[in-house]
Jmol script that loads the backbone (N, CA, C; Angstrom):
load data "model"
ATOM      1  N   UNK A   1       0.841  -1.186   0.000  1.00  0.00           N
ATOM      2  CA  UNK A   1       0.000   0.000   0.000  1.00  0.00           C
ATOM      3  C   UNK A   1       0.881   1.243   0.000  1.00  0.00           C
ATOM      4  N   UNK A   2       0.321   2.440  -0.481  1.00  0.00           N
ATOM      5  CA  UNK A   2       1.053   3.404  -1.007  1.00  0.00           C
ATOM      6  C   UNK A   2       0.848   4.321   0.022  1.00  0.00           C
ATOM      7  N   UNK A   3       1.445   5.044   0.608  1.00  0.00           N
ATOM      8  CA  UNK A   3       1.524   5.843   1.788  1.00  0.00           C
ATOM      9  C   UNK A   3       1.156   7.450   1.455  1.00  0.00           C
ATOM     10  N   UNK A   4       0.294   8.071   1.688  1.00  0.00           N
ATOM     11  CA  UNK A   4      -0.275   8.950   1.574  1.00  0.00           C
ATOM     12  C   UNK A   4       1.014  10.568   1.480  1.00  0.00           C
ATOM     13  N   UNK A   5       1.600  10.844   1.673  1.00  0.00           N
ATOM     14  CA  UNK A   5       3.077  11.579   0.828  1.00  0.00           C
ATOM     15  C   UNK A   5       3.174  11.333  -0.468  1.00  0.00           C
ATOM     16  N   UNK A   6       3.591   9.853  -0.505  1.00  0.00           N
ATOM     17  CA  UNK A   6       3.726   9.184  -2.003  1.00  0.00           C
ATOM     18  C   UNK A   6       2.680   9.529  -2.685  1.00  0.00           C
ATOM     19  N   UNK A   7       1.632   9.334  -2.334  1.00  0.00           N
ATOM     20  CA  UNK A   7       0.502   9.951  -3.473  1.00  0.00           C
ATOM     21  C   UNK A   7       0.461  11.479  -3.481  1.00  0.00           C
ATOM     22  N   UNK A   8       0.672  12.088  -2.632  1.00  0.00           N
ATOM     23  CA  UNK A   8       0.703  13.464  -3.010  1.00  0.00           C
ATOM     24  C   UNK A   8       1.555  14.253  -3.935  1.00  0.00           C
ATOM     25  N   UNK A   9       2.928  13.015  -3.581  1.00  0.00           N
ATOM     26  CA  UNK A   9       4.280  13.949  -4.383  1.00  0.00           C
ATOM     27  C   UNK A   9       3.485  13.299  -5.744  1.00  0.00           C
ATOM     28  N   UNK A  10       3.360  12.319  -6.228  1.00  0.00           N
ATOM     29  CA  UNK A  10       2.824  12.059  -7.532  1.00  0.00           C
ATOM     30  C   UNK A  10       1.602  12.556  -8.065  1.00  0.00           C
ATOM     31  N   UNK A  11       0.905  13.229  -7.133  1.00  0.00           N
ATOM     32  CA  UNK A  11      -0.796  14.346  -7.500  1.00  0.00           C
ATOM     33  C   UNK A  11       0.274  15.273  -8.355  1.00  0.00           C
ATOM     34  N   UNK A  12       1.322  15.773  -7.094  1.00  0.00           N
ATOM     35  CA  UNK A  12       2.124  17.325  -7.096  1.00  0.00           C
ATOM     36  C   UNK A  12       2.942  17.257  -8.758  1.00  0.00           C
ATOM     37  N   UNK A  13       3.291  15.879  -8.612  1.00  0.00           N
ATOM     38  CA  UNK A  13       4.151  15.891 -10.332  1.00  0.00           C
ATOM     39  C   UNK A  13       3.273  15.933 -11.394  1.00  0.00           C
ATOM     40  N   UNK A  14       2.302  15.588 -11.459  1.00  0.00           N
ATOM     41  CA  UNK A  14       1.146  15.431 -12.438  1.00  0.00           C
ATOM     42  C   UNK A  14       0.564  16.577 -12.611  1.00  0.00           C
ATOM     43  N   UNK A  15       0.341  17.072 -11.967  1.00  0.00           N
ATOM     44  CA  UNK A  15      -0.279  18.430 -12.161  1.00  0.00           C
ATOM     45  C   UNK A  15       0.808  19.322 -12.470  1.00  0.00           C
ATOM     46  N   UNK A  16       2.110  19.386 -12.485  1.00  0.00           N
ATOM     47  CA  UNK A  16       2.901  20.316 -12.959  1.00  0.00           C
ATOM     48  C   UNK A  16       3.318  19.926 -14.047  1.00  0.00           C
ATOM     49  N   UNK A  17       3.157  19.151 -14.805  1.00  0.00           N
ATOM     50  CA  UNK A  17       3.053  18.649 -16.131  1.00  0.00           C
ATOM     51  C   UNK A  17       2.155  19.092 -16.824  1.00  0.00           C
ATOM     52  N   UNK A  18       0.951  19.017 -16.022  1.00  0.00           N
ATOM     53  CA  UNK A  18      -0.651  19.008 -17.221  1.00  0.00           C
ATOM     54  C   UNK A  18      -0.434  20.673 -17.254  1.00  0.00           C
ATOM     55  N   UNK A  19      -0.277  21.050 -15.996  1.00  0.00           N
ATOM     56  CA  UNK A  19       0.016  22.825 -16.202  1.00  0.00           C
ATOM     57  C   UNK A  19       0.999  23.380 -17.151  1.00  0.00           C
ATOM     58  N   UNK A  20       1.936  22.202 -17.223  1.00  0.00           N
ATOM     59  CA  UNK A  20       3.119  22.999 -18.338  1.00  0.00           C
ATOM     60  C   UNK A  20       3.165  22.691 -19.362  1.00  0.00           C
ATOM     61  N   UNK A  21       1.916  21.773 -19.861  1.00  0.00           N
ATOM     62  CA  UNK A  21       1.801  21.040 -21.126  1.00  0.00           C
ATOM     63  C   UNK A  21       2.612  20.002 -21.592  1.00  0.00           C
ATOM     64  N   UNK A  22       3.062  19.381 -20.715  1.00  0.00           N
ATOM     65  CA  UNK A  22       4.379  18.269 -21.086  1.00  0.00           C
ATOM     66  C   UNK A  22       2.968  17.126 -20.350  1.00  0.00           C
ATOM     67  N   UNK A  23       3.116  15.979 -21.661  1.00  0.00           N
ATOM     68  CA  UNK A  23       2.387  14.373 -21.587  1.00  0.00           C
ATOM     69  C   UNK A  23       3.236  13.966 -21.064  1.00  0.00           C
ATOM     70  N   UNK A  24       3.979  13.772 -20.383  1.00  0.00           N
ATOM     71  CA  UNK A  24       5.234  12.930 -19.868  1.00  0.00           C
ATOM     72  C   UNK A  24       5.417  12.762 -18.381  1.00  0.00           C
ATOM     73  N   UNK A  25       5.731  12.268 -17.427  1.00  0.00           N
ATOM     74  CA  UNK A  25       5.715  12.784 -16.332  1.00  0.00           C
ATOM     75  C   UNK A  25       6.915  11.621 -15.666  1.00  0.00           C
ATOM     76  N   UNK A  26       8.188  12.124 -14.646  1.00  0.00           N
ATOM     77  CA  UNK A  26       8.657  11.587 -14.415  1.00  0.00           C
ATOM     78  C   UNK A  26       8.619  11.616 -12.762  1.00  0.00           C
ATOM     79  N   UNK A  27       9.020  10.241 -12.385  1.00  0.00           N
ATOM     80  CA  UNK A  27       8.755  10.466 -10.766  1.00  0.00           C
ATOM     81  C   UNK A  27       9.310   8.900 -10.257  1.00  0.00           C
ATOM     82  N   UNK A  28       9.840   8.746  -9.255  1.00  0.00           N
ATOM     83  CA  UNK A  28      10.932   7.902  -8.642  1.00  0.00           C
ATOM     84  C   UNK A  28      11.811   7.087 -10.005  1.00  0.00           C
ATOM     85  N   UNK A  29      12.011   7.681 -10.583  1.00  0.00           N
ATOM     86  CA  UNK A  29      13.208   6.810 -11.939  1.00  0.00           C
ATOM     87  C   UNK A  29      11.766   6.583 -12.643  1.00  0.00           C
ATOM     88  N   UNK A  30      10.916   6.117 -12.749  1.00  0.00           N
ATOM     89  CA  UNK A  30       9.768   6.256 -13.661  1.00  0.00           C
ATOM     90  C   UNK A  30       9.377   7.130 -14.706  1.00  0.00           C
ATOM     91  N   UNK A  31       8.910   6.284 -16.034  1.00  0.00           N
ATOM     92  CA  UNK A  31       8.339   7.860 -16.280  1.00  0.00           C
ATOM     93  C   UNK A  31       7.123   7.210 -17.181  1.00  0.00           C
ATOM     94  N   UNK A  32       6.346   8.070 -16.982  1.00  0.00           N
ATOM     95  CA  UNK A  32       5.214   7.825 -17.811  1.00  0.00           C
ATOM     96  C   UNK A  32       4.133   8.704 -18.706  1.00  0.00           C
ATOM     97  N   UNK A  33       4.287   8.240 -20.006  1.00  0.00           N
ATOM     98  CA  UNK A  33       3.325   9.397 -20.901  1.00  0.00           C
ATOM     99  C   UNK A  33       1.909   9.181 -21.497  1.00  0.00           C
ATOM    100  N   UNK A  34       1.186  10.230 -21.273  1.00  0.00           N
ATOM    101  CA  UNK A  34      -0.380   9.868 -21.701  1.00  0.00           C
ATOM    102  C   UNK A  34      -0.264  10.628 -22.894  1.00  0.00           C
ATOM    103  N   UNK A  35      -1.350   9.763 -23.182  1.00  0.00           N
ATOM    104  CA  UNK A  35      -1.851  10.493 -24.854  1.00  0.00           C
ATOM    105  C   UNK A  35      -2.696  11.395 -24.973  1.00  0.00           C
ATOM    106  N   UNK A  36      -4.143  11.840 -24.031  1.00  0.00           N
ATOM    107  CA  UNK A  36      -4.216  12.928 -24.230  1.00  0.00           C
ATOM    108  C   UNK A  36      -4.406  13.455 -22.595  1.00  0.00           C
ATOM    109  N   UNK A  37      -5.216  15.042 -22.625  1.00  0.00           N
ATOM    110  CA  UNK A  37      -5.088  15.238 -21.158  1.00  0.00           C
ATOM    111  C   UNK A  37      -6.595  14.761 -20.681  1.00  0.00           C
ATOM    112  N   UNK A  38      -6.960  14.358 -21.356  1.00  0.00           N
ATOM    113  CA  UNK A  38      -8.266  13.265 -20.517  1.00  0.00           C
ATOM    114  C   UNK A  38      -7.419  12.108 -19.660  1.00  0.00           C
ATOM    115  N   UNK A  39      -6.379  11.764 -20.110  1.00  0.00           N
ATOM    116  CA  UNK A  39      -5.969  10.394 -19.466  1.00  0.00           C
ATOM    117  C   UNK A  39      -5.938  11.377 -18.375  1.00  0.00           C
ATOM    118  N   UNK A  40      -4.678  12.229 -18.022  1.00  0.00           N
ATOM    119  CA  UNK A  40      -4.252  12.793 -17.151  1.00  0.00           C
ATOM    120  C   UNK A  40      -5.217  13.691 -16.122  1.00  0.00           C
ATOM    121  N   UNK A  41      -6.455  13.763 -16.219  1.00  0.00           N
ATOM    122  CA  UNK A  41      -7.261  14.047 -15.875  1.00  0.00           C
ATOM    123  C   UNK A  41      -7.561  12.735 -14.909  1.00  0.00           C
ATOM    124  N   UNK A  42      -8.295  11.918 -15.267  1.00  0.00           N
ATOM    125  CA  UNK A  42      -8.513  10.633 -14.898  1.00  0.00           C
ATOM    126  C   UNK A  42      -7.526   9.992 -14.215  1.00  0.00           C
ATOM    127  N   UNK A  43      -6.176  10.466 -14.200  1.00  0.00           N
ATOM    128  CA  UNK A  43      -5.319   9.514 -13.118  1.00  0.00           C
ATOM    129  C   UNK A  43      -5.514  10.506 -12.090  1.00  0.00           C
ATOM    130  N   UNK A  44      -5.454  11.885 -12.026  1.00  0.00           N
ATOM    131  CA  UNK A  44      -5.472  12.558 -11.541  1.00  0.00           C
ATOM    132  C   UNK A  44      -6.614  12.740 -10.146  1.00  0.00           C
ATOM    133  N   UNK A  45      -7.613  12.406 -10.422  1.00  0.00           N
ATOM    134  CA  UNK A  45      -9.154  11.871 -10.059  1.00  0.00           C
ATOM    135  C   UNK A  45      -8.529  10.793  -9.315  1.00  0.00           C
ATOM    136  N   UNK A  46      -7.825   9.714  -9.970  1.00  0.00           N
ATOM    137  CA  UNK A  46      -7.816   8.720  -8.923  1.00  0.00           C
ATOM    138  C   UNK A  46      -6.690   8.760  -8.193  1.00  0.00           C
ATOM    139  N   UNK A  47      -6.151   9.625  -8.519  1.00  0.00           N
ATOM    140  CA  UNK A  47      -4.851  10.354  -7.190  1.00  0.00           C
ATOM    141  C   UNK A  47      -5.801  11.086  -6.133  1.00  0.00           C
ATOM    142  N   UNK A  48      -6.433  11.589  -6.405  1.00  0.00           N
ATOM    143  CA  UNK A  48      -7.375  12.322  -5.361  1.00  0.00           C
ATOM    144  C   UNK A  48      -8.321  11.740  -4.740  1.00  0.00           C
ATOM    145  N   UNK A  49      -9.048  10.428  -5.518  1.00  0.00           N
ATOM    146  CA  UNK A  49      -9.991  10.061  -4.616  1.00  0.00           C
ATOM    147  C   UNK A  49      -9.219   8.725  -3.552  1.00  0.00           C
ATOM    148  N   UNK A  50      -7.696   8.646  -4.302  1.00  0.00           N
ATOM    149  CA  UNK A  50      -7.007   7.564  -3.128  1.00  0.00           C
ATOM    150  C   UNK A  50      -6.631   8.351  -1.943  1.00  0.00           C
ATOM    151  N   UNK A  51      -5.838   9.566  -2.105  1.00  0.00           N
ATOM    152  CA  UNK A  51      -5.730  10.622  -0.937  1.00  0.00           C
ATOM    153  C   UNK A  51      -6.593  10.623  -0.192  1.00  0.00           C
ATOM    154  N   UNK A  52      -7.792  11.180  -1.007  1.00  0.00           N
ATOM    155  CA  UNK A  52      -9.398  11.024   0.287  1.00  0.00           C
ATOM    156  C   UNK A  52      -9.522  10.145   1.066  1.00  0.00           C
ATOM    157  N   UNK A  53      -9.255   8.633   0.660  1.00  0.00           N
ATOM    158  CA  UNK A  53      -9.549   7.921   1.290  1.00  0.00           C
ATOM    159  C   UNK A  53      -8.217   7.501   2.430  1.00  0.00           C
ATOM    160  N   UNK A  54      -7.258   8.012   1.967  1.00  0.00           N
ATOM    161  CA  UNK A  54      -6.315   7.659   2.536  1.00  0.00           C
ATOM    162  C   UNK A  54      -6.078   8.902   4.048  1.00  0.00           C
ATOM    163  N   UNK A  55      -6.536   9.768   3.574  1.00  0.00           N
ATOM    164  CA  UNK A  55      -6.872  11.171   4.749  1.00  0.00           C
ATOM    165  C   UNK A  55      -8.084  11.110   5.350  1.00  0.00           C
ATOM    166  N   UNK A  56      -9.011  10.080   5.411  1.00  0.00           N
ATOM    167  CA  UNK A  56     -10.560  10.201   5.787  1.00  0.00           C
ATOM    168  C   UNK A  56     -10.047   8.946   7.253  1.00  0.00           C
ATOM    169  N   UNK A  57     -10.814   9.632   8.408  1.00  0.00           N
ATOM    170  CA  UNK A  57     -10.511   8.518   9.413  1.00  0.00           C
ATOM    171  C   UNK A  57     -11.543   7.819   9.242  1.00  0.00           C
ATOM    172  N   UNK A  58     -10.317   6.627   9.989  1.00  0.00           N
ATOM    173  CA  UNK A  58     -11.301   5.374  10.334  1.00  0.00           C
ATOM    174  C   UNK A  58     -12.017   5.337  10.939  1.00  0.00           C
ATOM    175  N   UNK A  59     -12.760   4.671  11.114  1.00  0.00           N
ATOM    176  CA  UNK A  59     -14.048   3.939  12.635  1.00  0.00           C
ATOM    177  C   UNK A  59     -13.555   2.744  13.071  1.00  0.00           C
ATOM    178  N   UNK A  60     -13.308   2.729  14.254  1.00  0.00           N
ATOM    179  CA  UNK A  60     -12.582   1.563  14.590  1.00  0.00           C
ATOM    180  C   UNK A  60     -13.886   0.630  15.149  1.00  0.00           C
ATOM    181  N   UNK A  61     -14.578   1.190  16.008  1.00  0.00           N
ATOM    182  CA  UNK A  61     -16.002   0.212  16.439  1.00  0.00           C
ATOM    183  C   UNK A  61     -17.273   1.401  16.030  1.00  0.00           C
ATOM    184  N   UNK A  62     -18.129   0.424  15.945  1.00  0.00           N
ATOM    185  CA  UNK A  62     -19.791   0.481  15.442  1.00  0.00           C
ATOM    186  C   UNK A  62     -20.613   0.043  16.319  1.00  0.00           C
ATOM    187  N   UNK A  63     -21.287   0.806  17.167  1.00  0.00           N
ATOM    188  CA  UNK A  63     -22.356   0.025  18.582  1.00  0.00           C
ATOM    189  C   UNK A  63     -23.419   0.182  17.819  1.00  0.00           C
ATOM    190  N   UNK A  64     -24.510  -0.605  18.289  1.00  0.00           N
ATOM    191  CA  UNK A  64     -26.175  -0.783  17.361  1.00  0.00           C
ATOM    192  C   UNK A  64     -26.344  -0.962  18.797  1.00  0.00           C
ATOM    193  N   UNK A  65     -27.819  -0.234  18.784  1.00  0.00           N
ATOM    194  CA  UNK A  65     -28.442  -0.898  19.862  1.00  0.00           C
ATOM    195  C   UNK A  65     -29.977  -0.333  19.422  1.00  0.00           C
ATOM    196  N   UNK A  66     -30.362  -1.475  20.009  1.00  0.00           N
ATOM    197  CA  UNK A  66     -32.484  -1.391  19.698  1.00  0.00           C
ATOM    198  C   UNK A  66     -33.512  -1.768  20.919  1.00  0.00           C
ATOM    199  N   UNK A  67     -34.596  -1.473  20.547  1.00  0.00           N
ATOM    200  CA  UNK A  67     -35.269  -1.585  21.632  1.00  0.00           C
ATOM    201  C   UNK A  67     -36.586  -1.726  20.935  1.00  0.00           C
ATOM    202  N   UNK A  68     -37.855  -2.976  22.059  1.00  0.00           N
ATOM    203  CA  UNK A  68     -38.436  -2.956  21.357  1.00  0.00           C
ATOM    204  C   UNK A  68     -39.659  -1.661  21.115  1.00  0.00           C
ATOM    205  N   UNK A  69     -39.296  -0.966  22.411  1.00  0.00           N
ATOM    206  CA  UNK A  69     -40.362   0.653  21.955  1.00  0.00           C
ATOM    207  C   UNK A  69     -41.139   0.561  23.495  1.00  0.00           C
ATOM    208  N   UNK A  70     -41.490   1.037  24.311  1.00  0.00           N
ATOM    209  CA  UNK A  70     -42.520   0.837  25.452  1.00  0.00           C
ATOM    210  C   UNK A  70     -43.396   2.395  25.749  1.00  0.00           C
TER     211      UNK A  70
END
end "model"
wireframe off; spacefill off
backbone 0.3
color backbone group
């Protein structure tokens, strides 16, 4: 699992690409190029909605309780 930094520095590289008009994007010795900026859009989205989830707390317990009404 990818540690929530790591996804940010790779939001942070992606978006300074799509801003500077370069398809290309390089990041830990990697590099990777989209074809148009819809792709980059769309990874982008799922850079953000993994962050969310990765910045959203947990619930560690869930109590239920019922009754029958009196």
């Amino acid at each position: 699992m990818t540690d929530l930094n790591q996804l940010e520095t790779w939001r942070d590289a992606l978006l300074k690409a799509r801003y500077a008009g370069v398809r290309t994007v390089e990041y830990d010795g990697k590099r990777v190029t989209y074809a148009t900026d819809a792709e980059m859009a769309a990874a982008l989205a799922d850079l953000d909605r993994r962050i969310a989830a990765a910045s959203a707390p947990r619930v560690a317990q869930v109590r239920i309780s019922s009754s029958k009404g009196t």
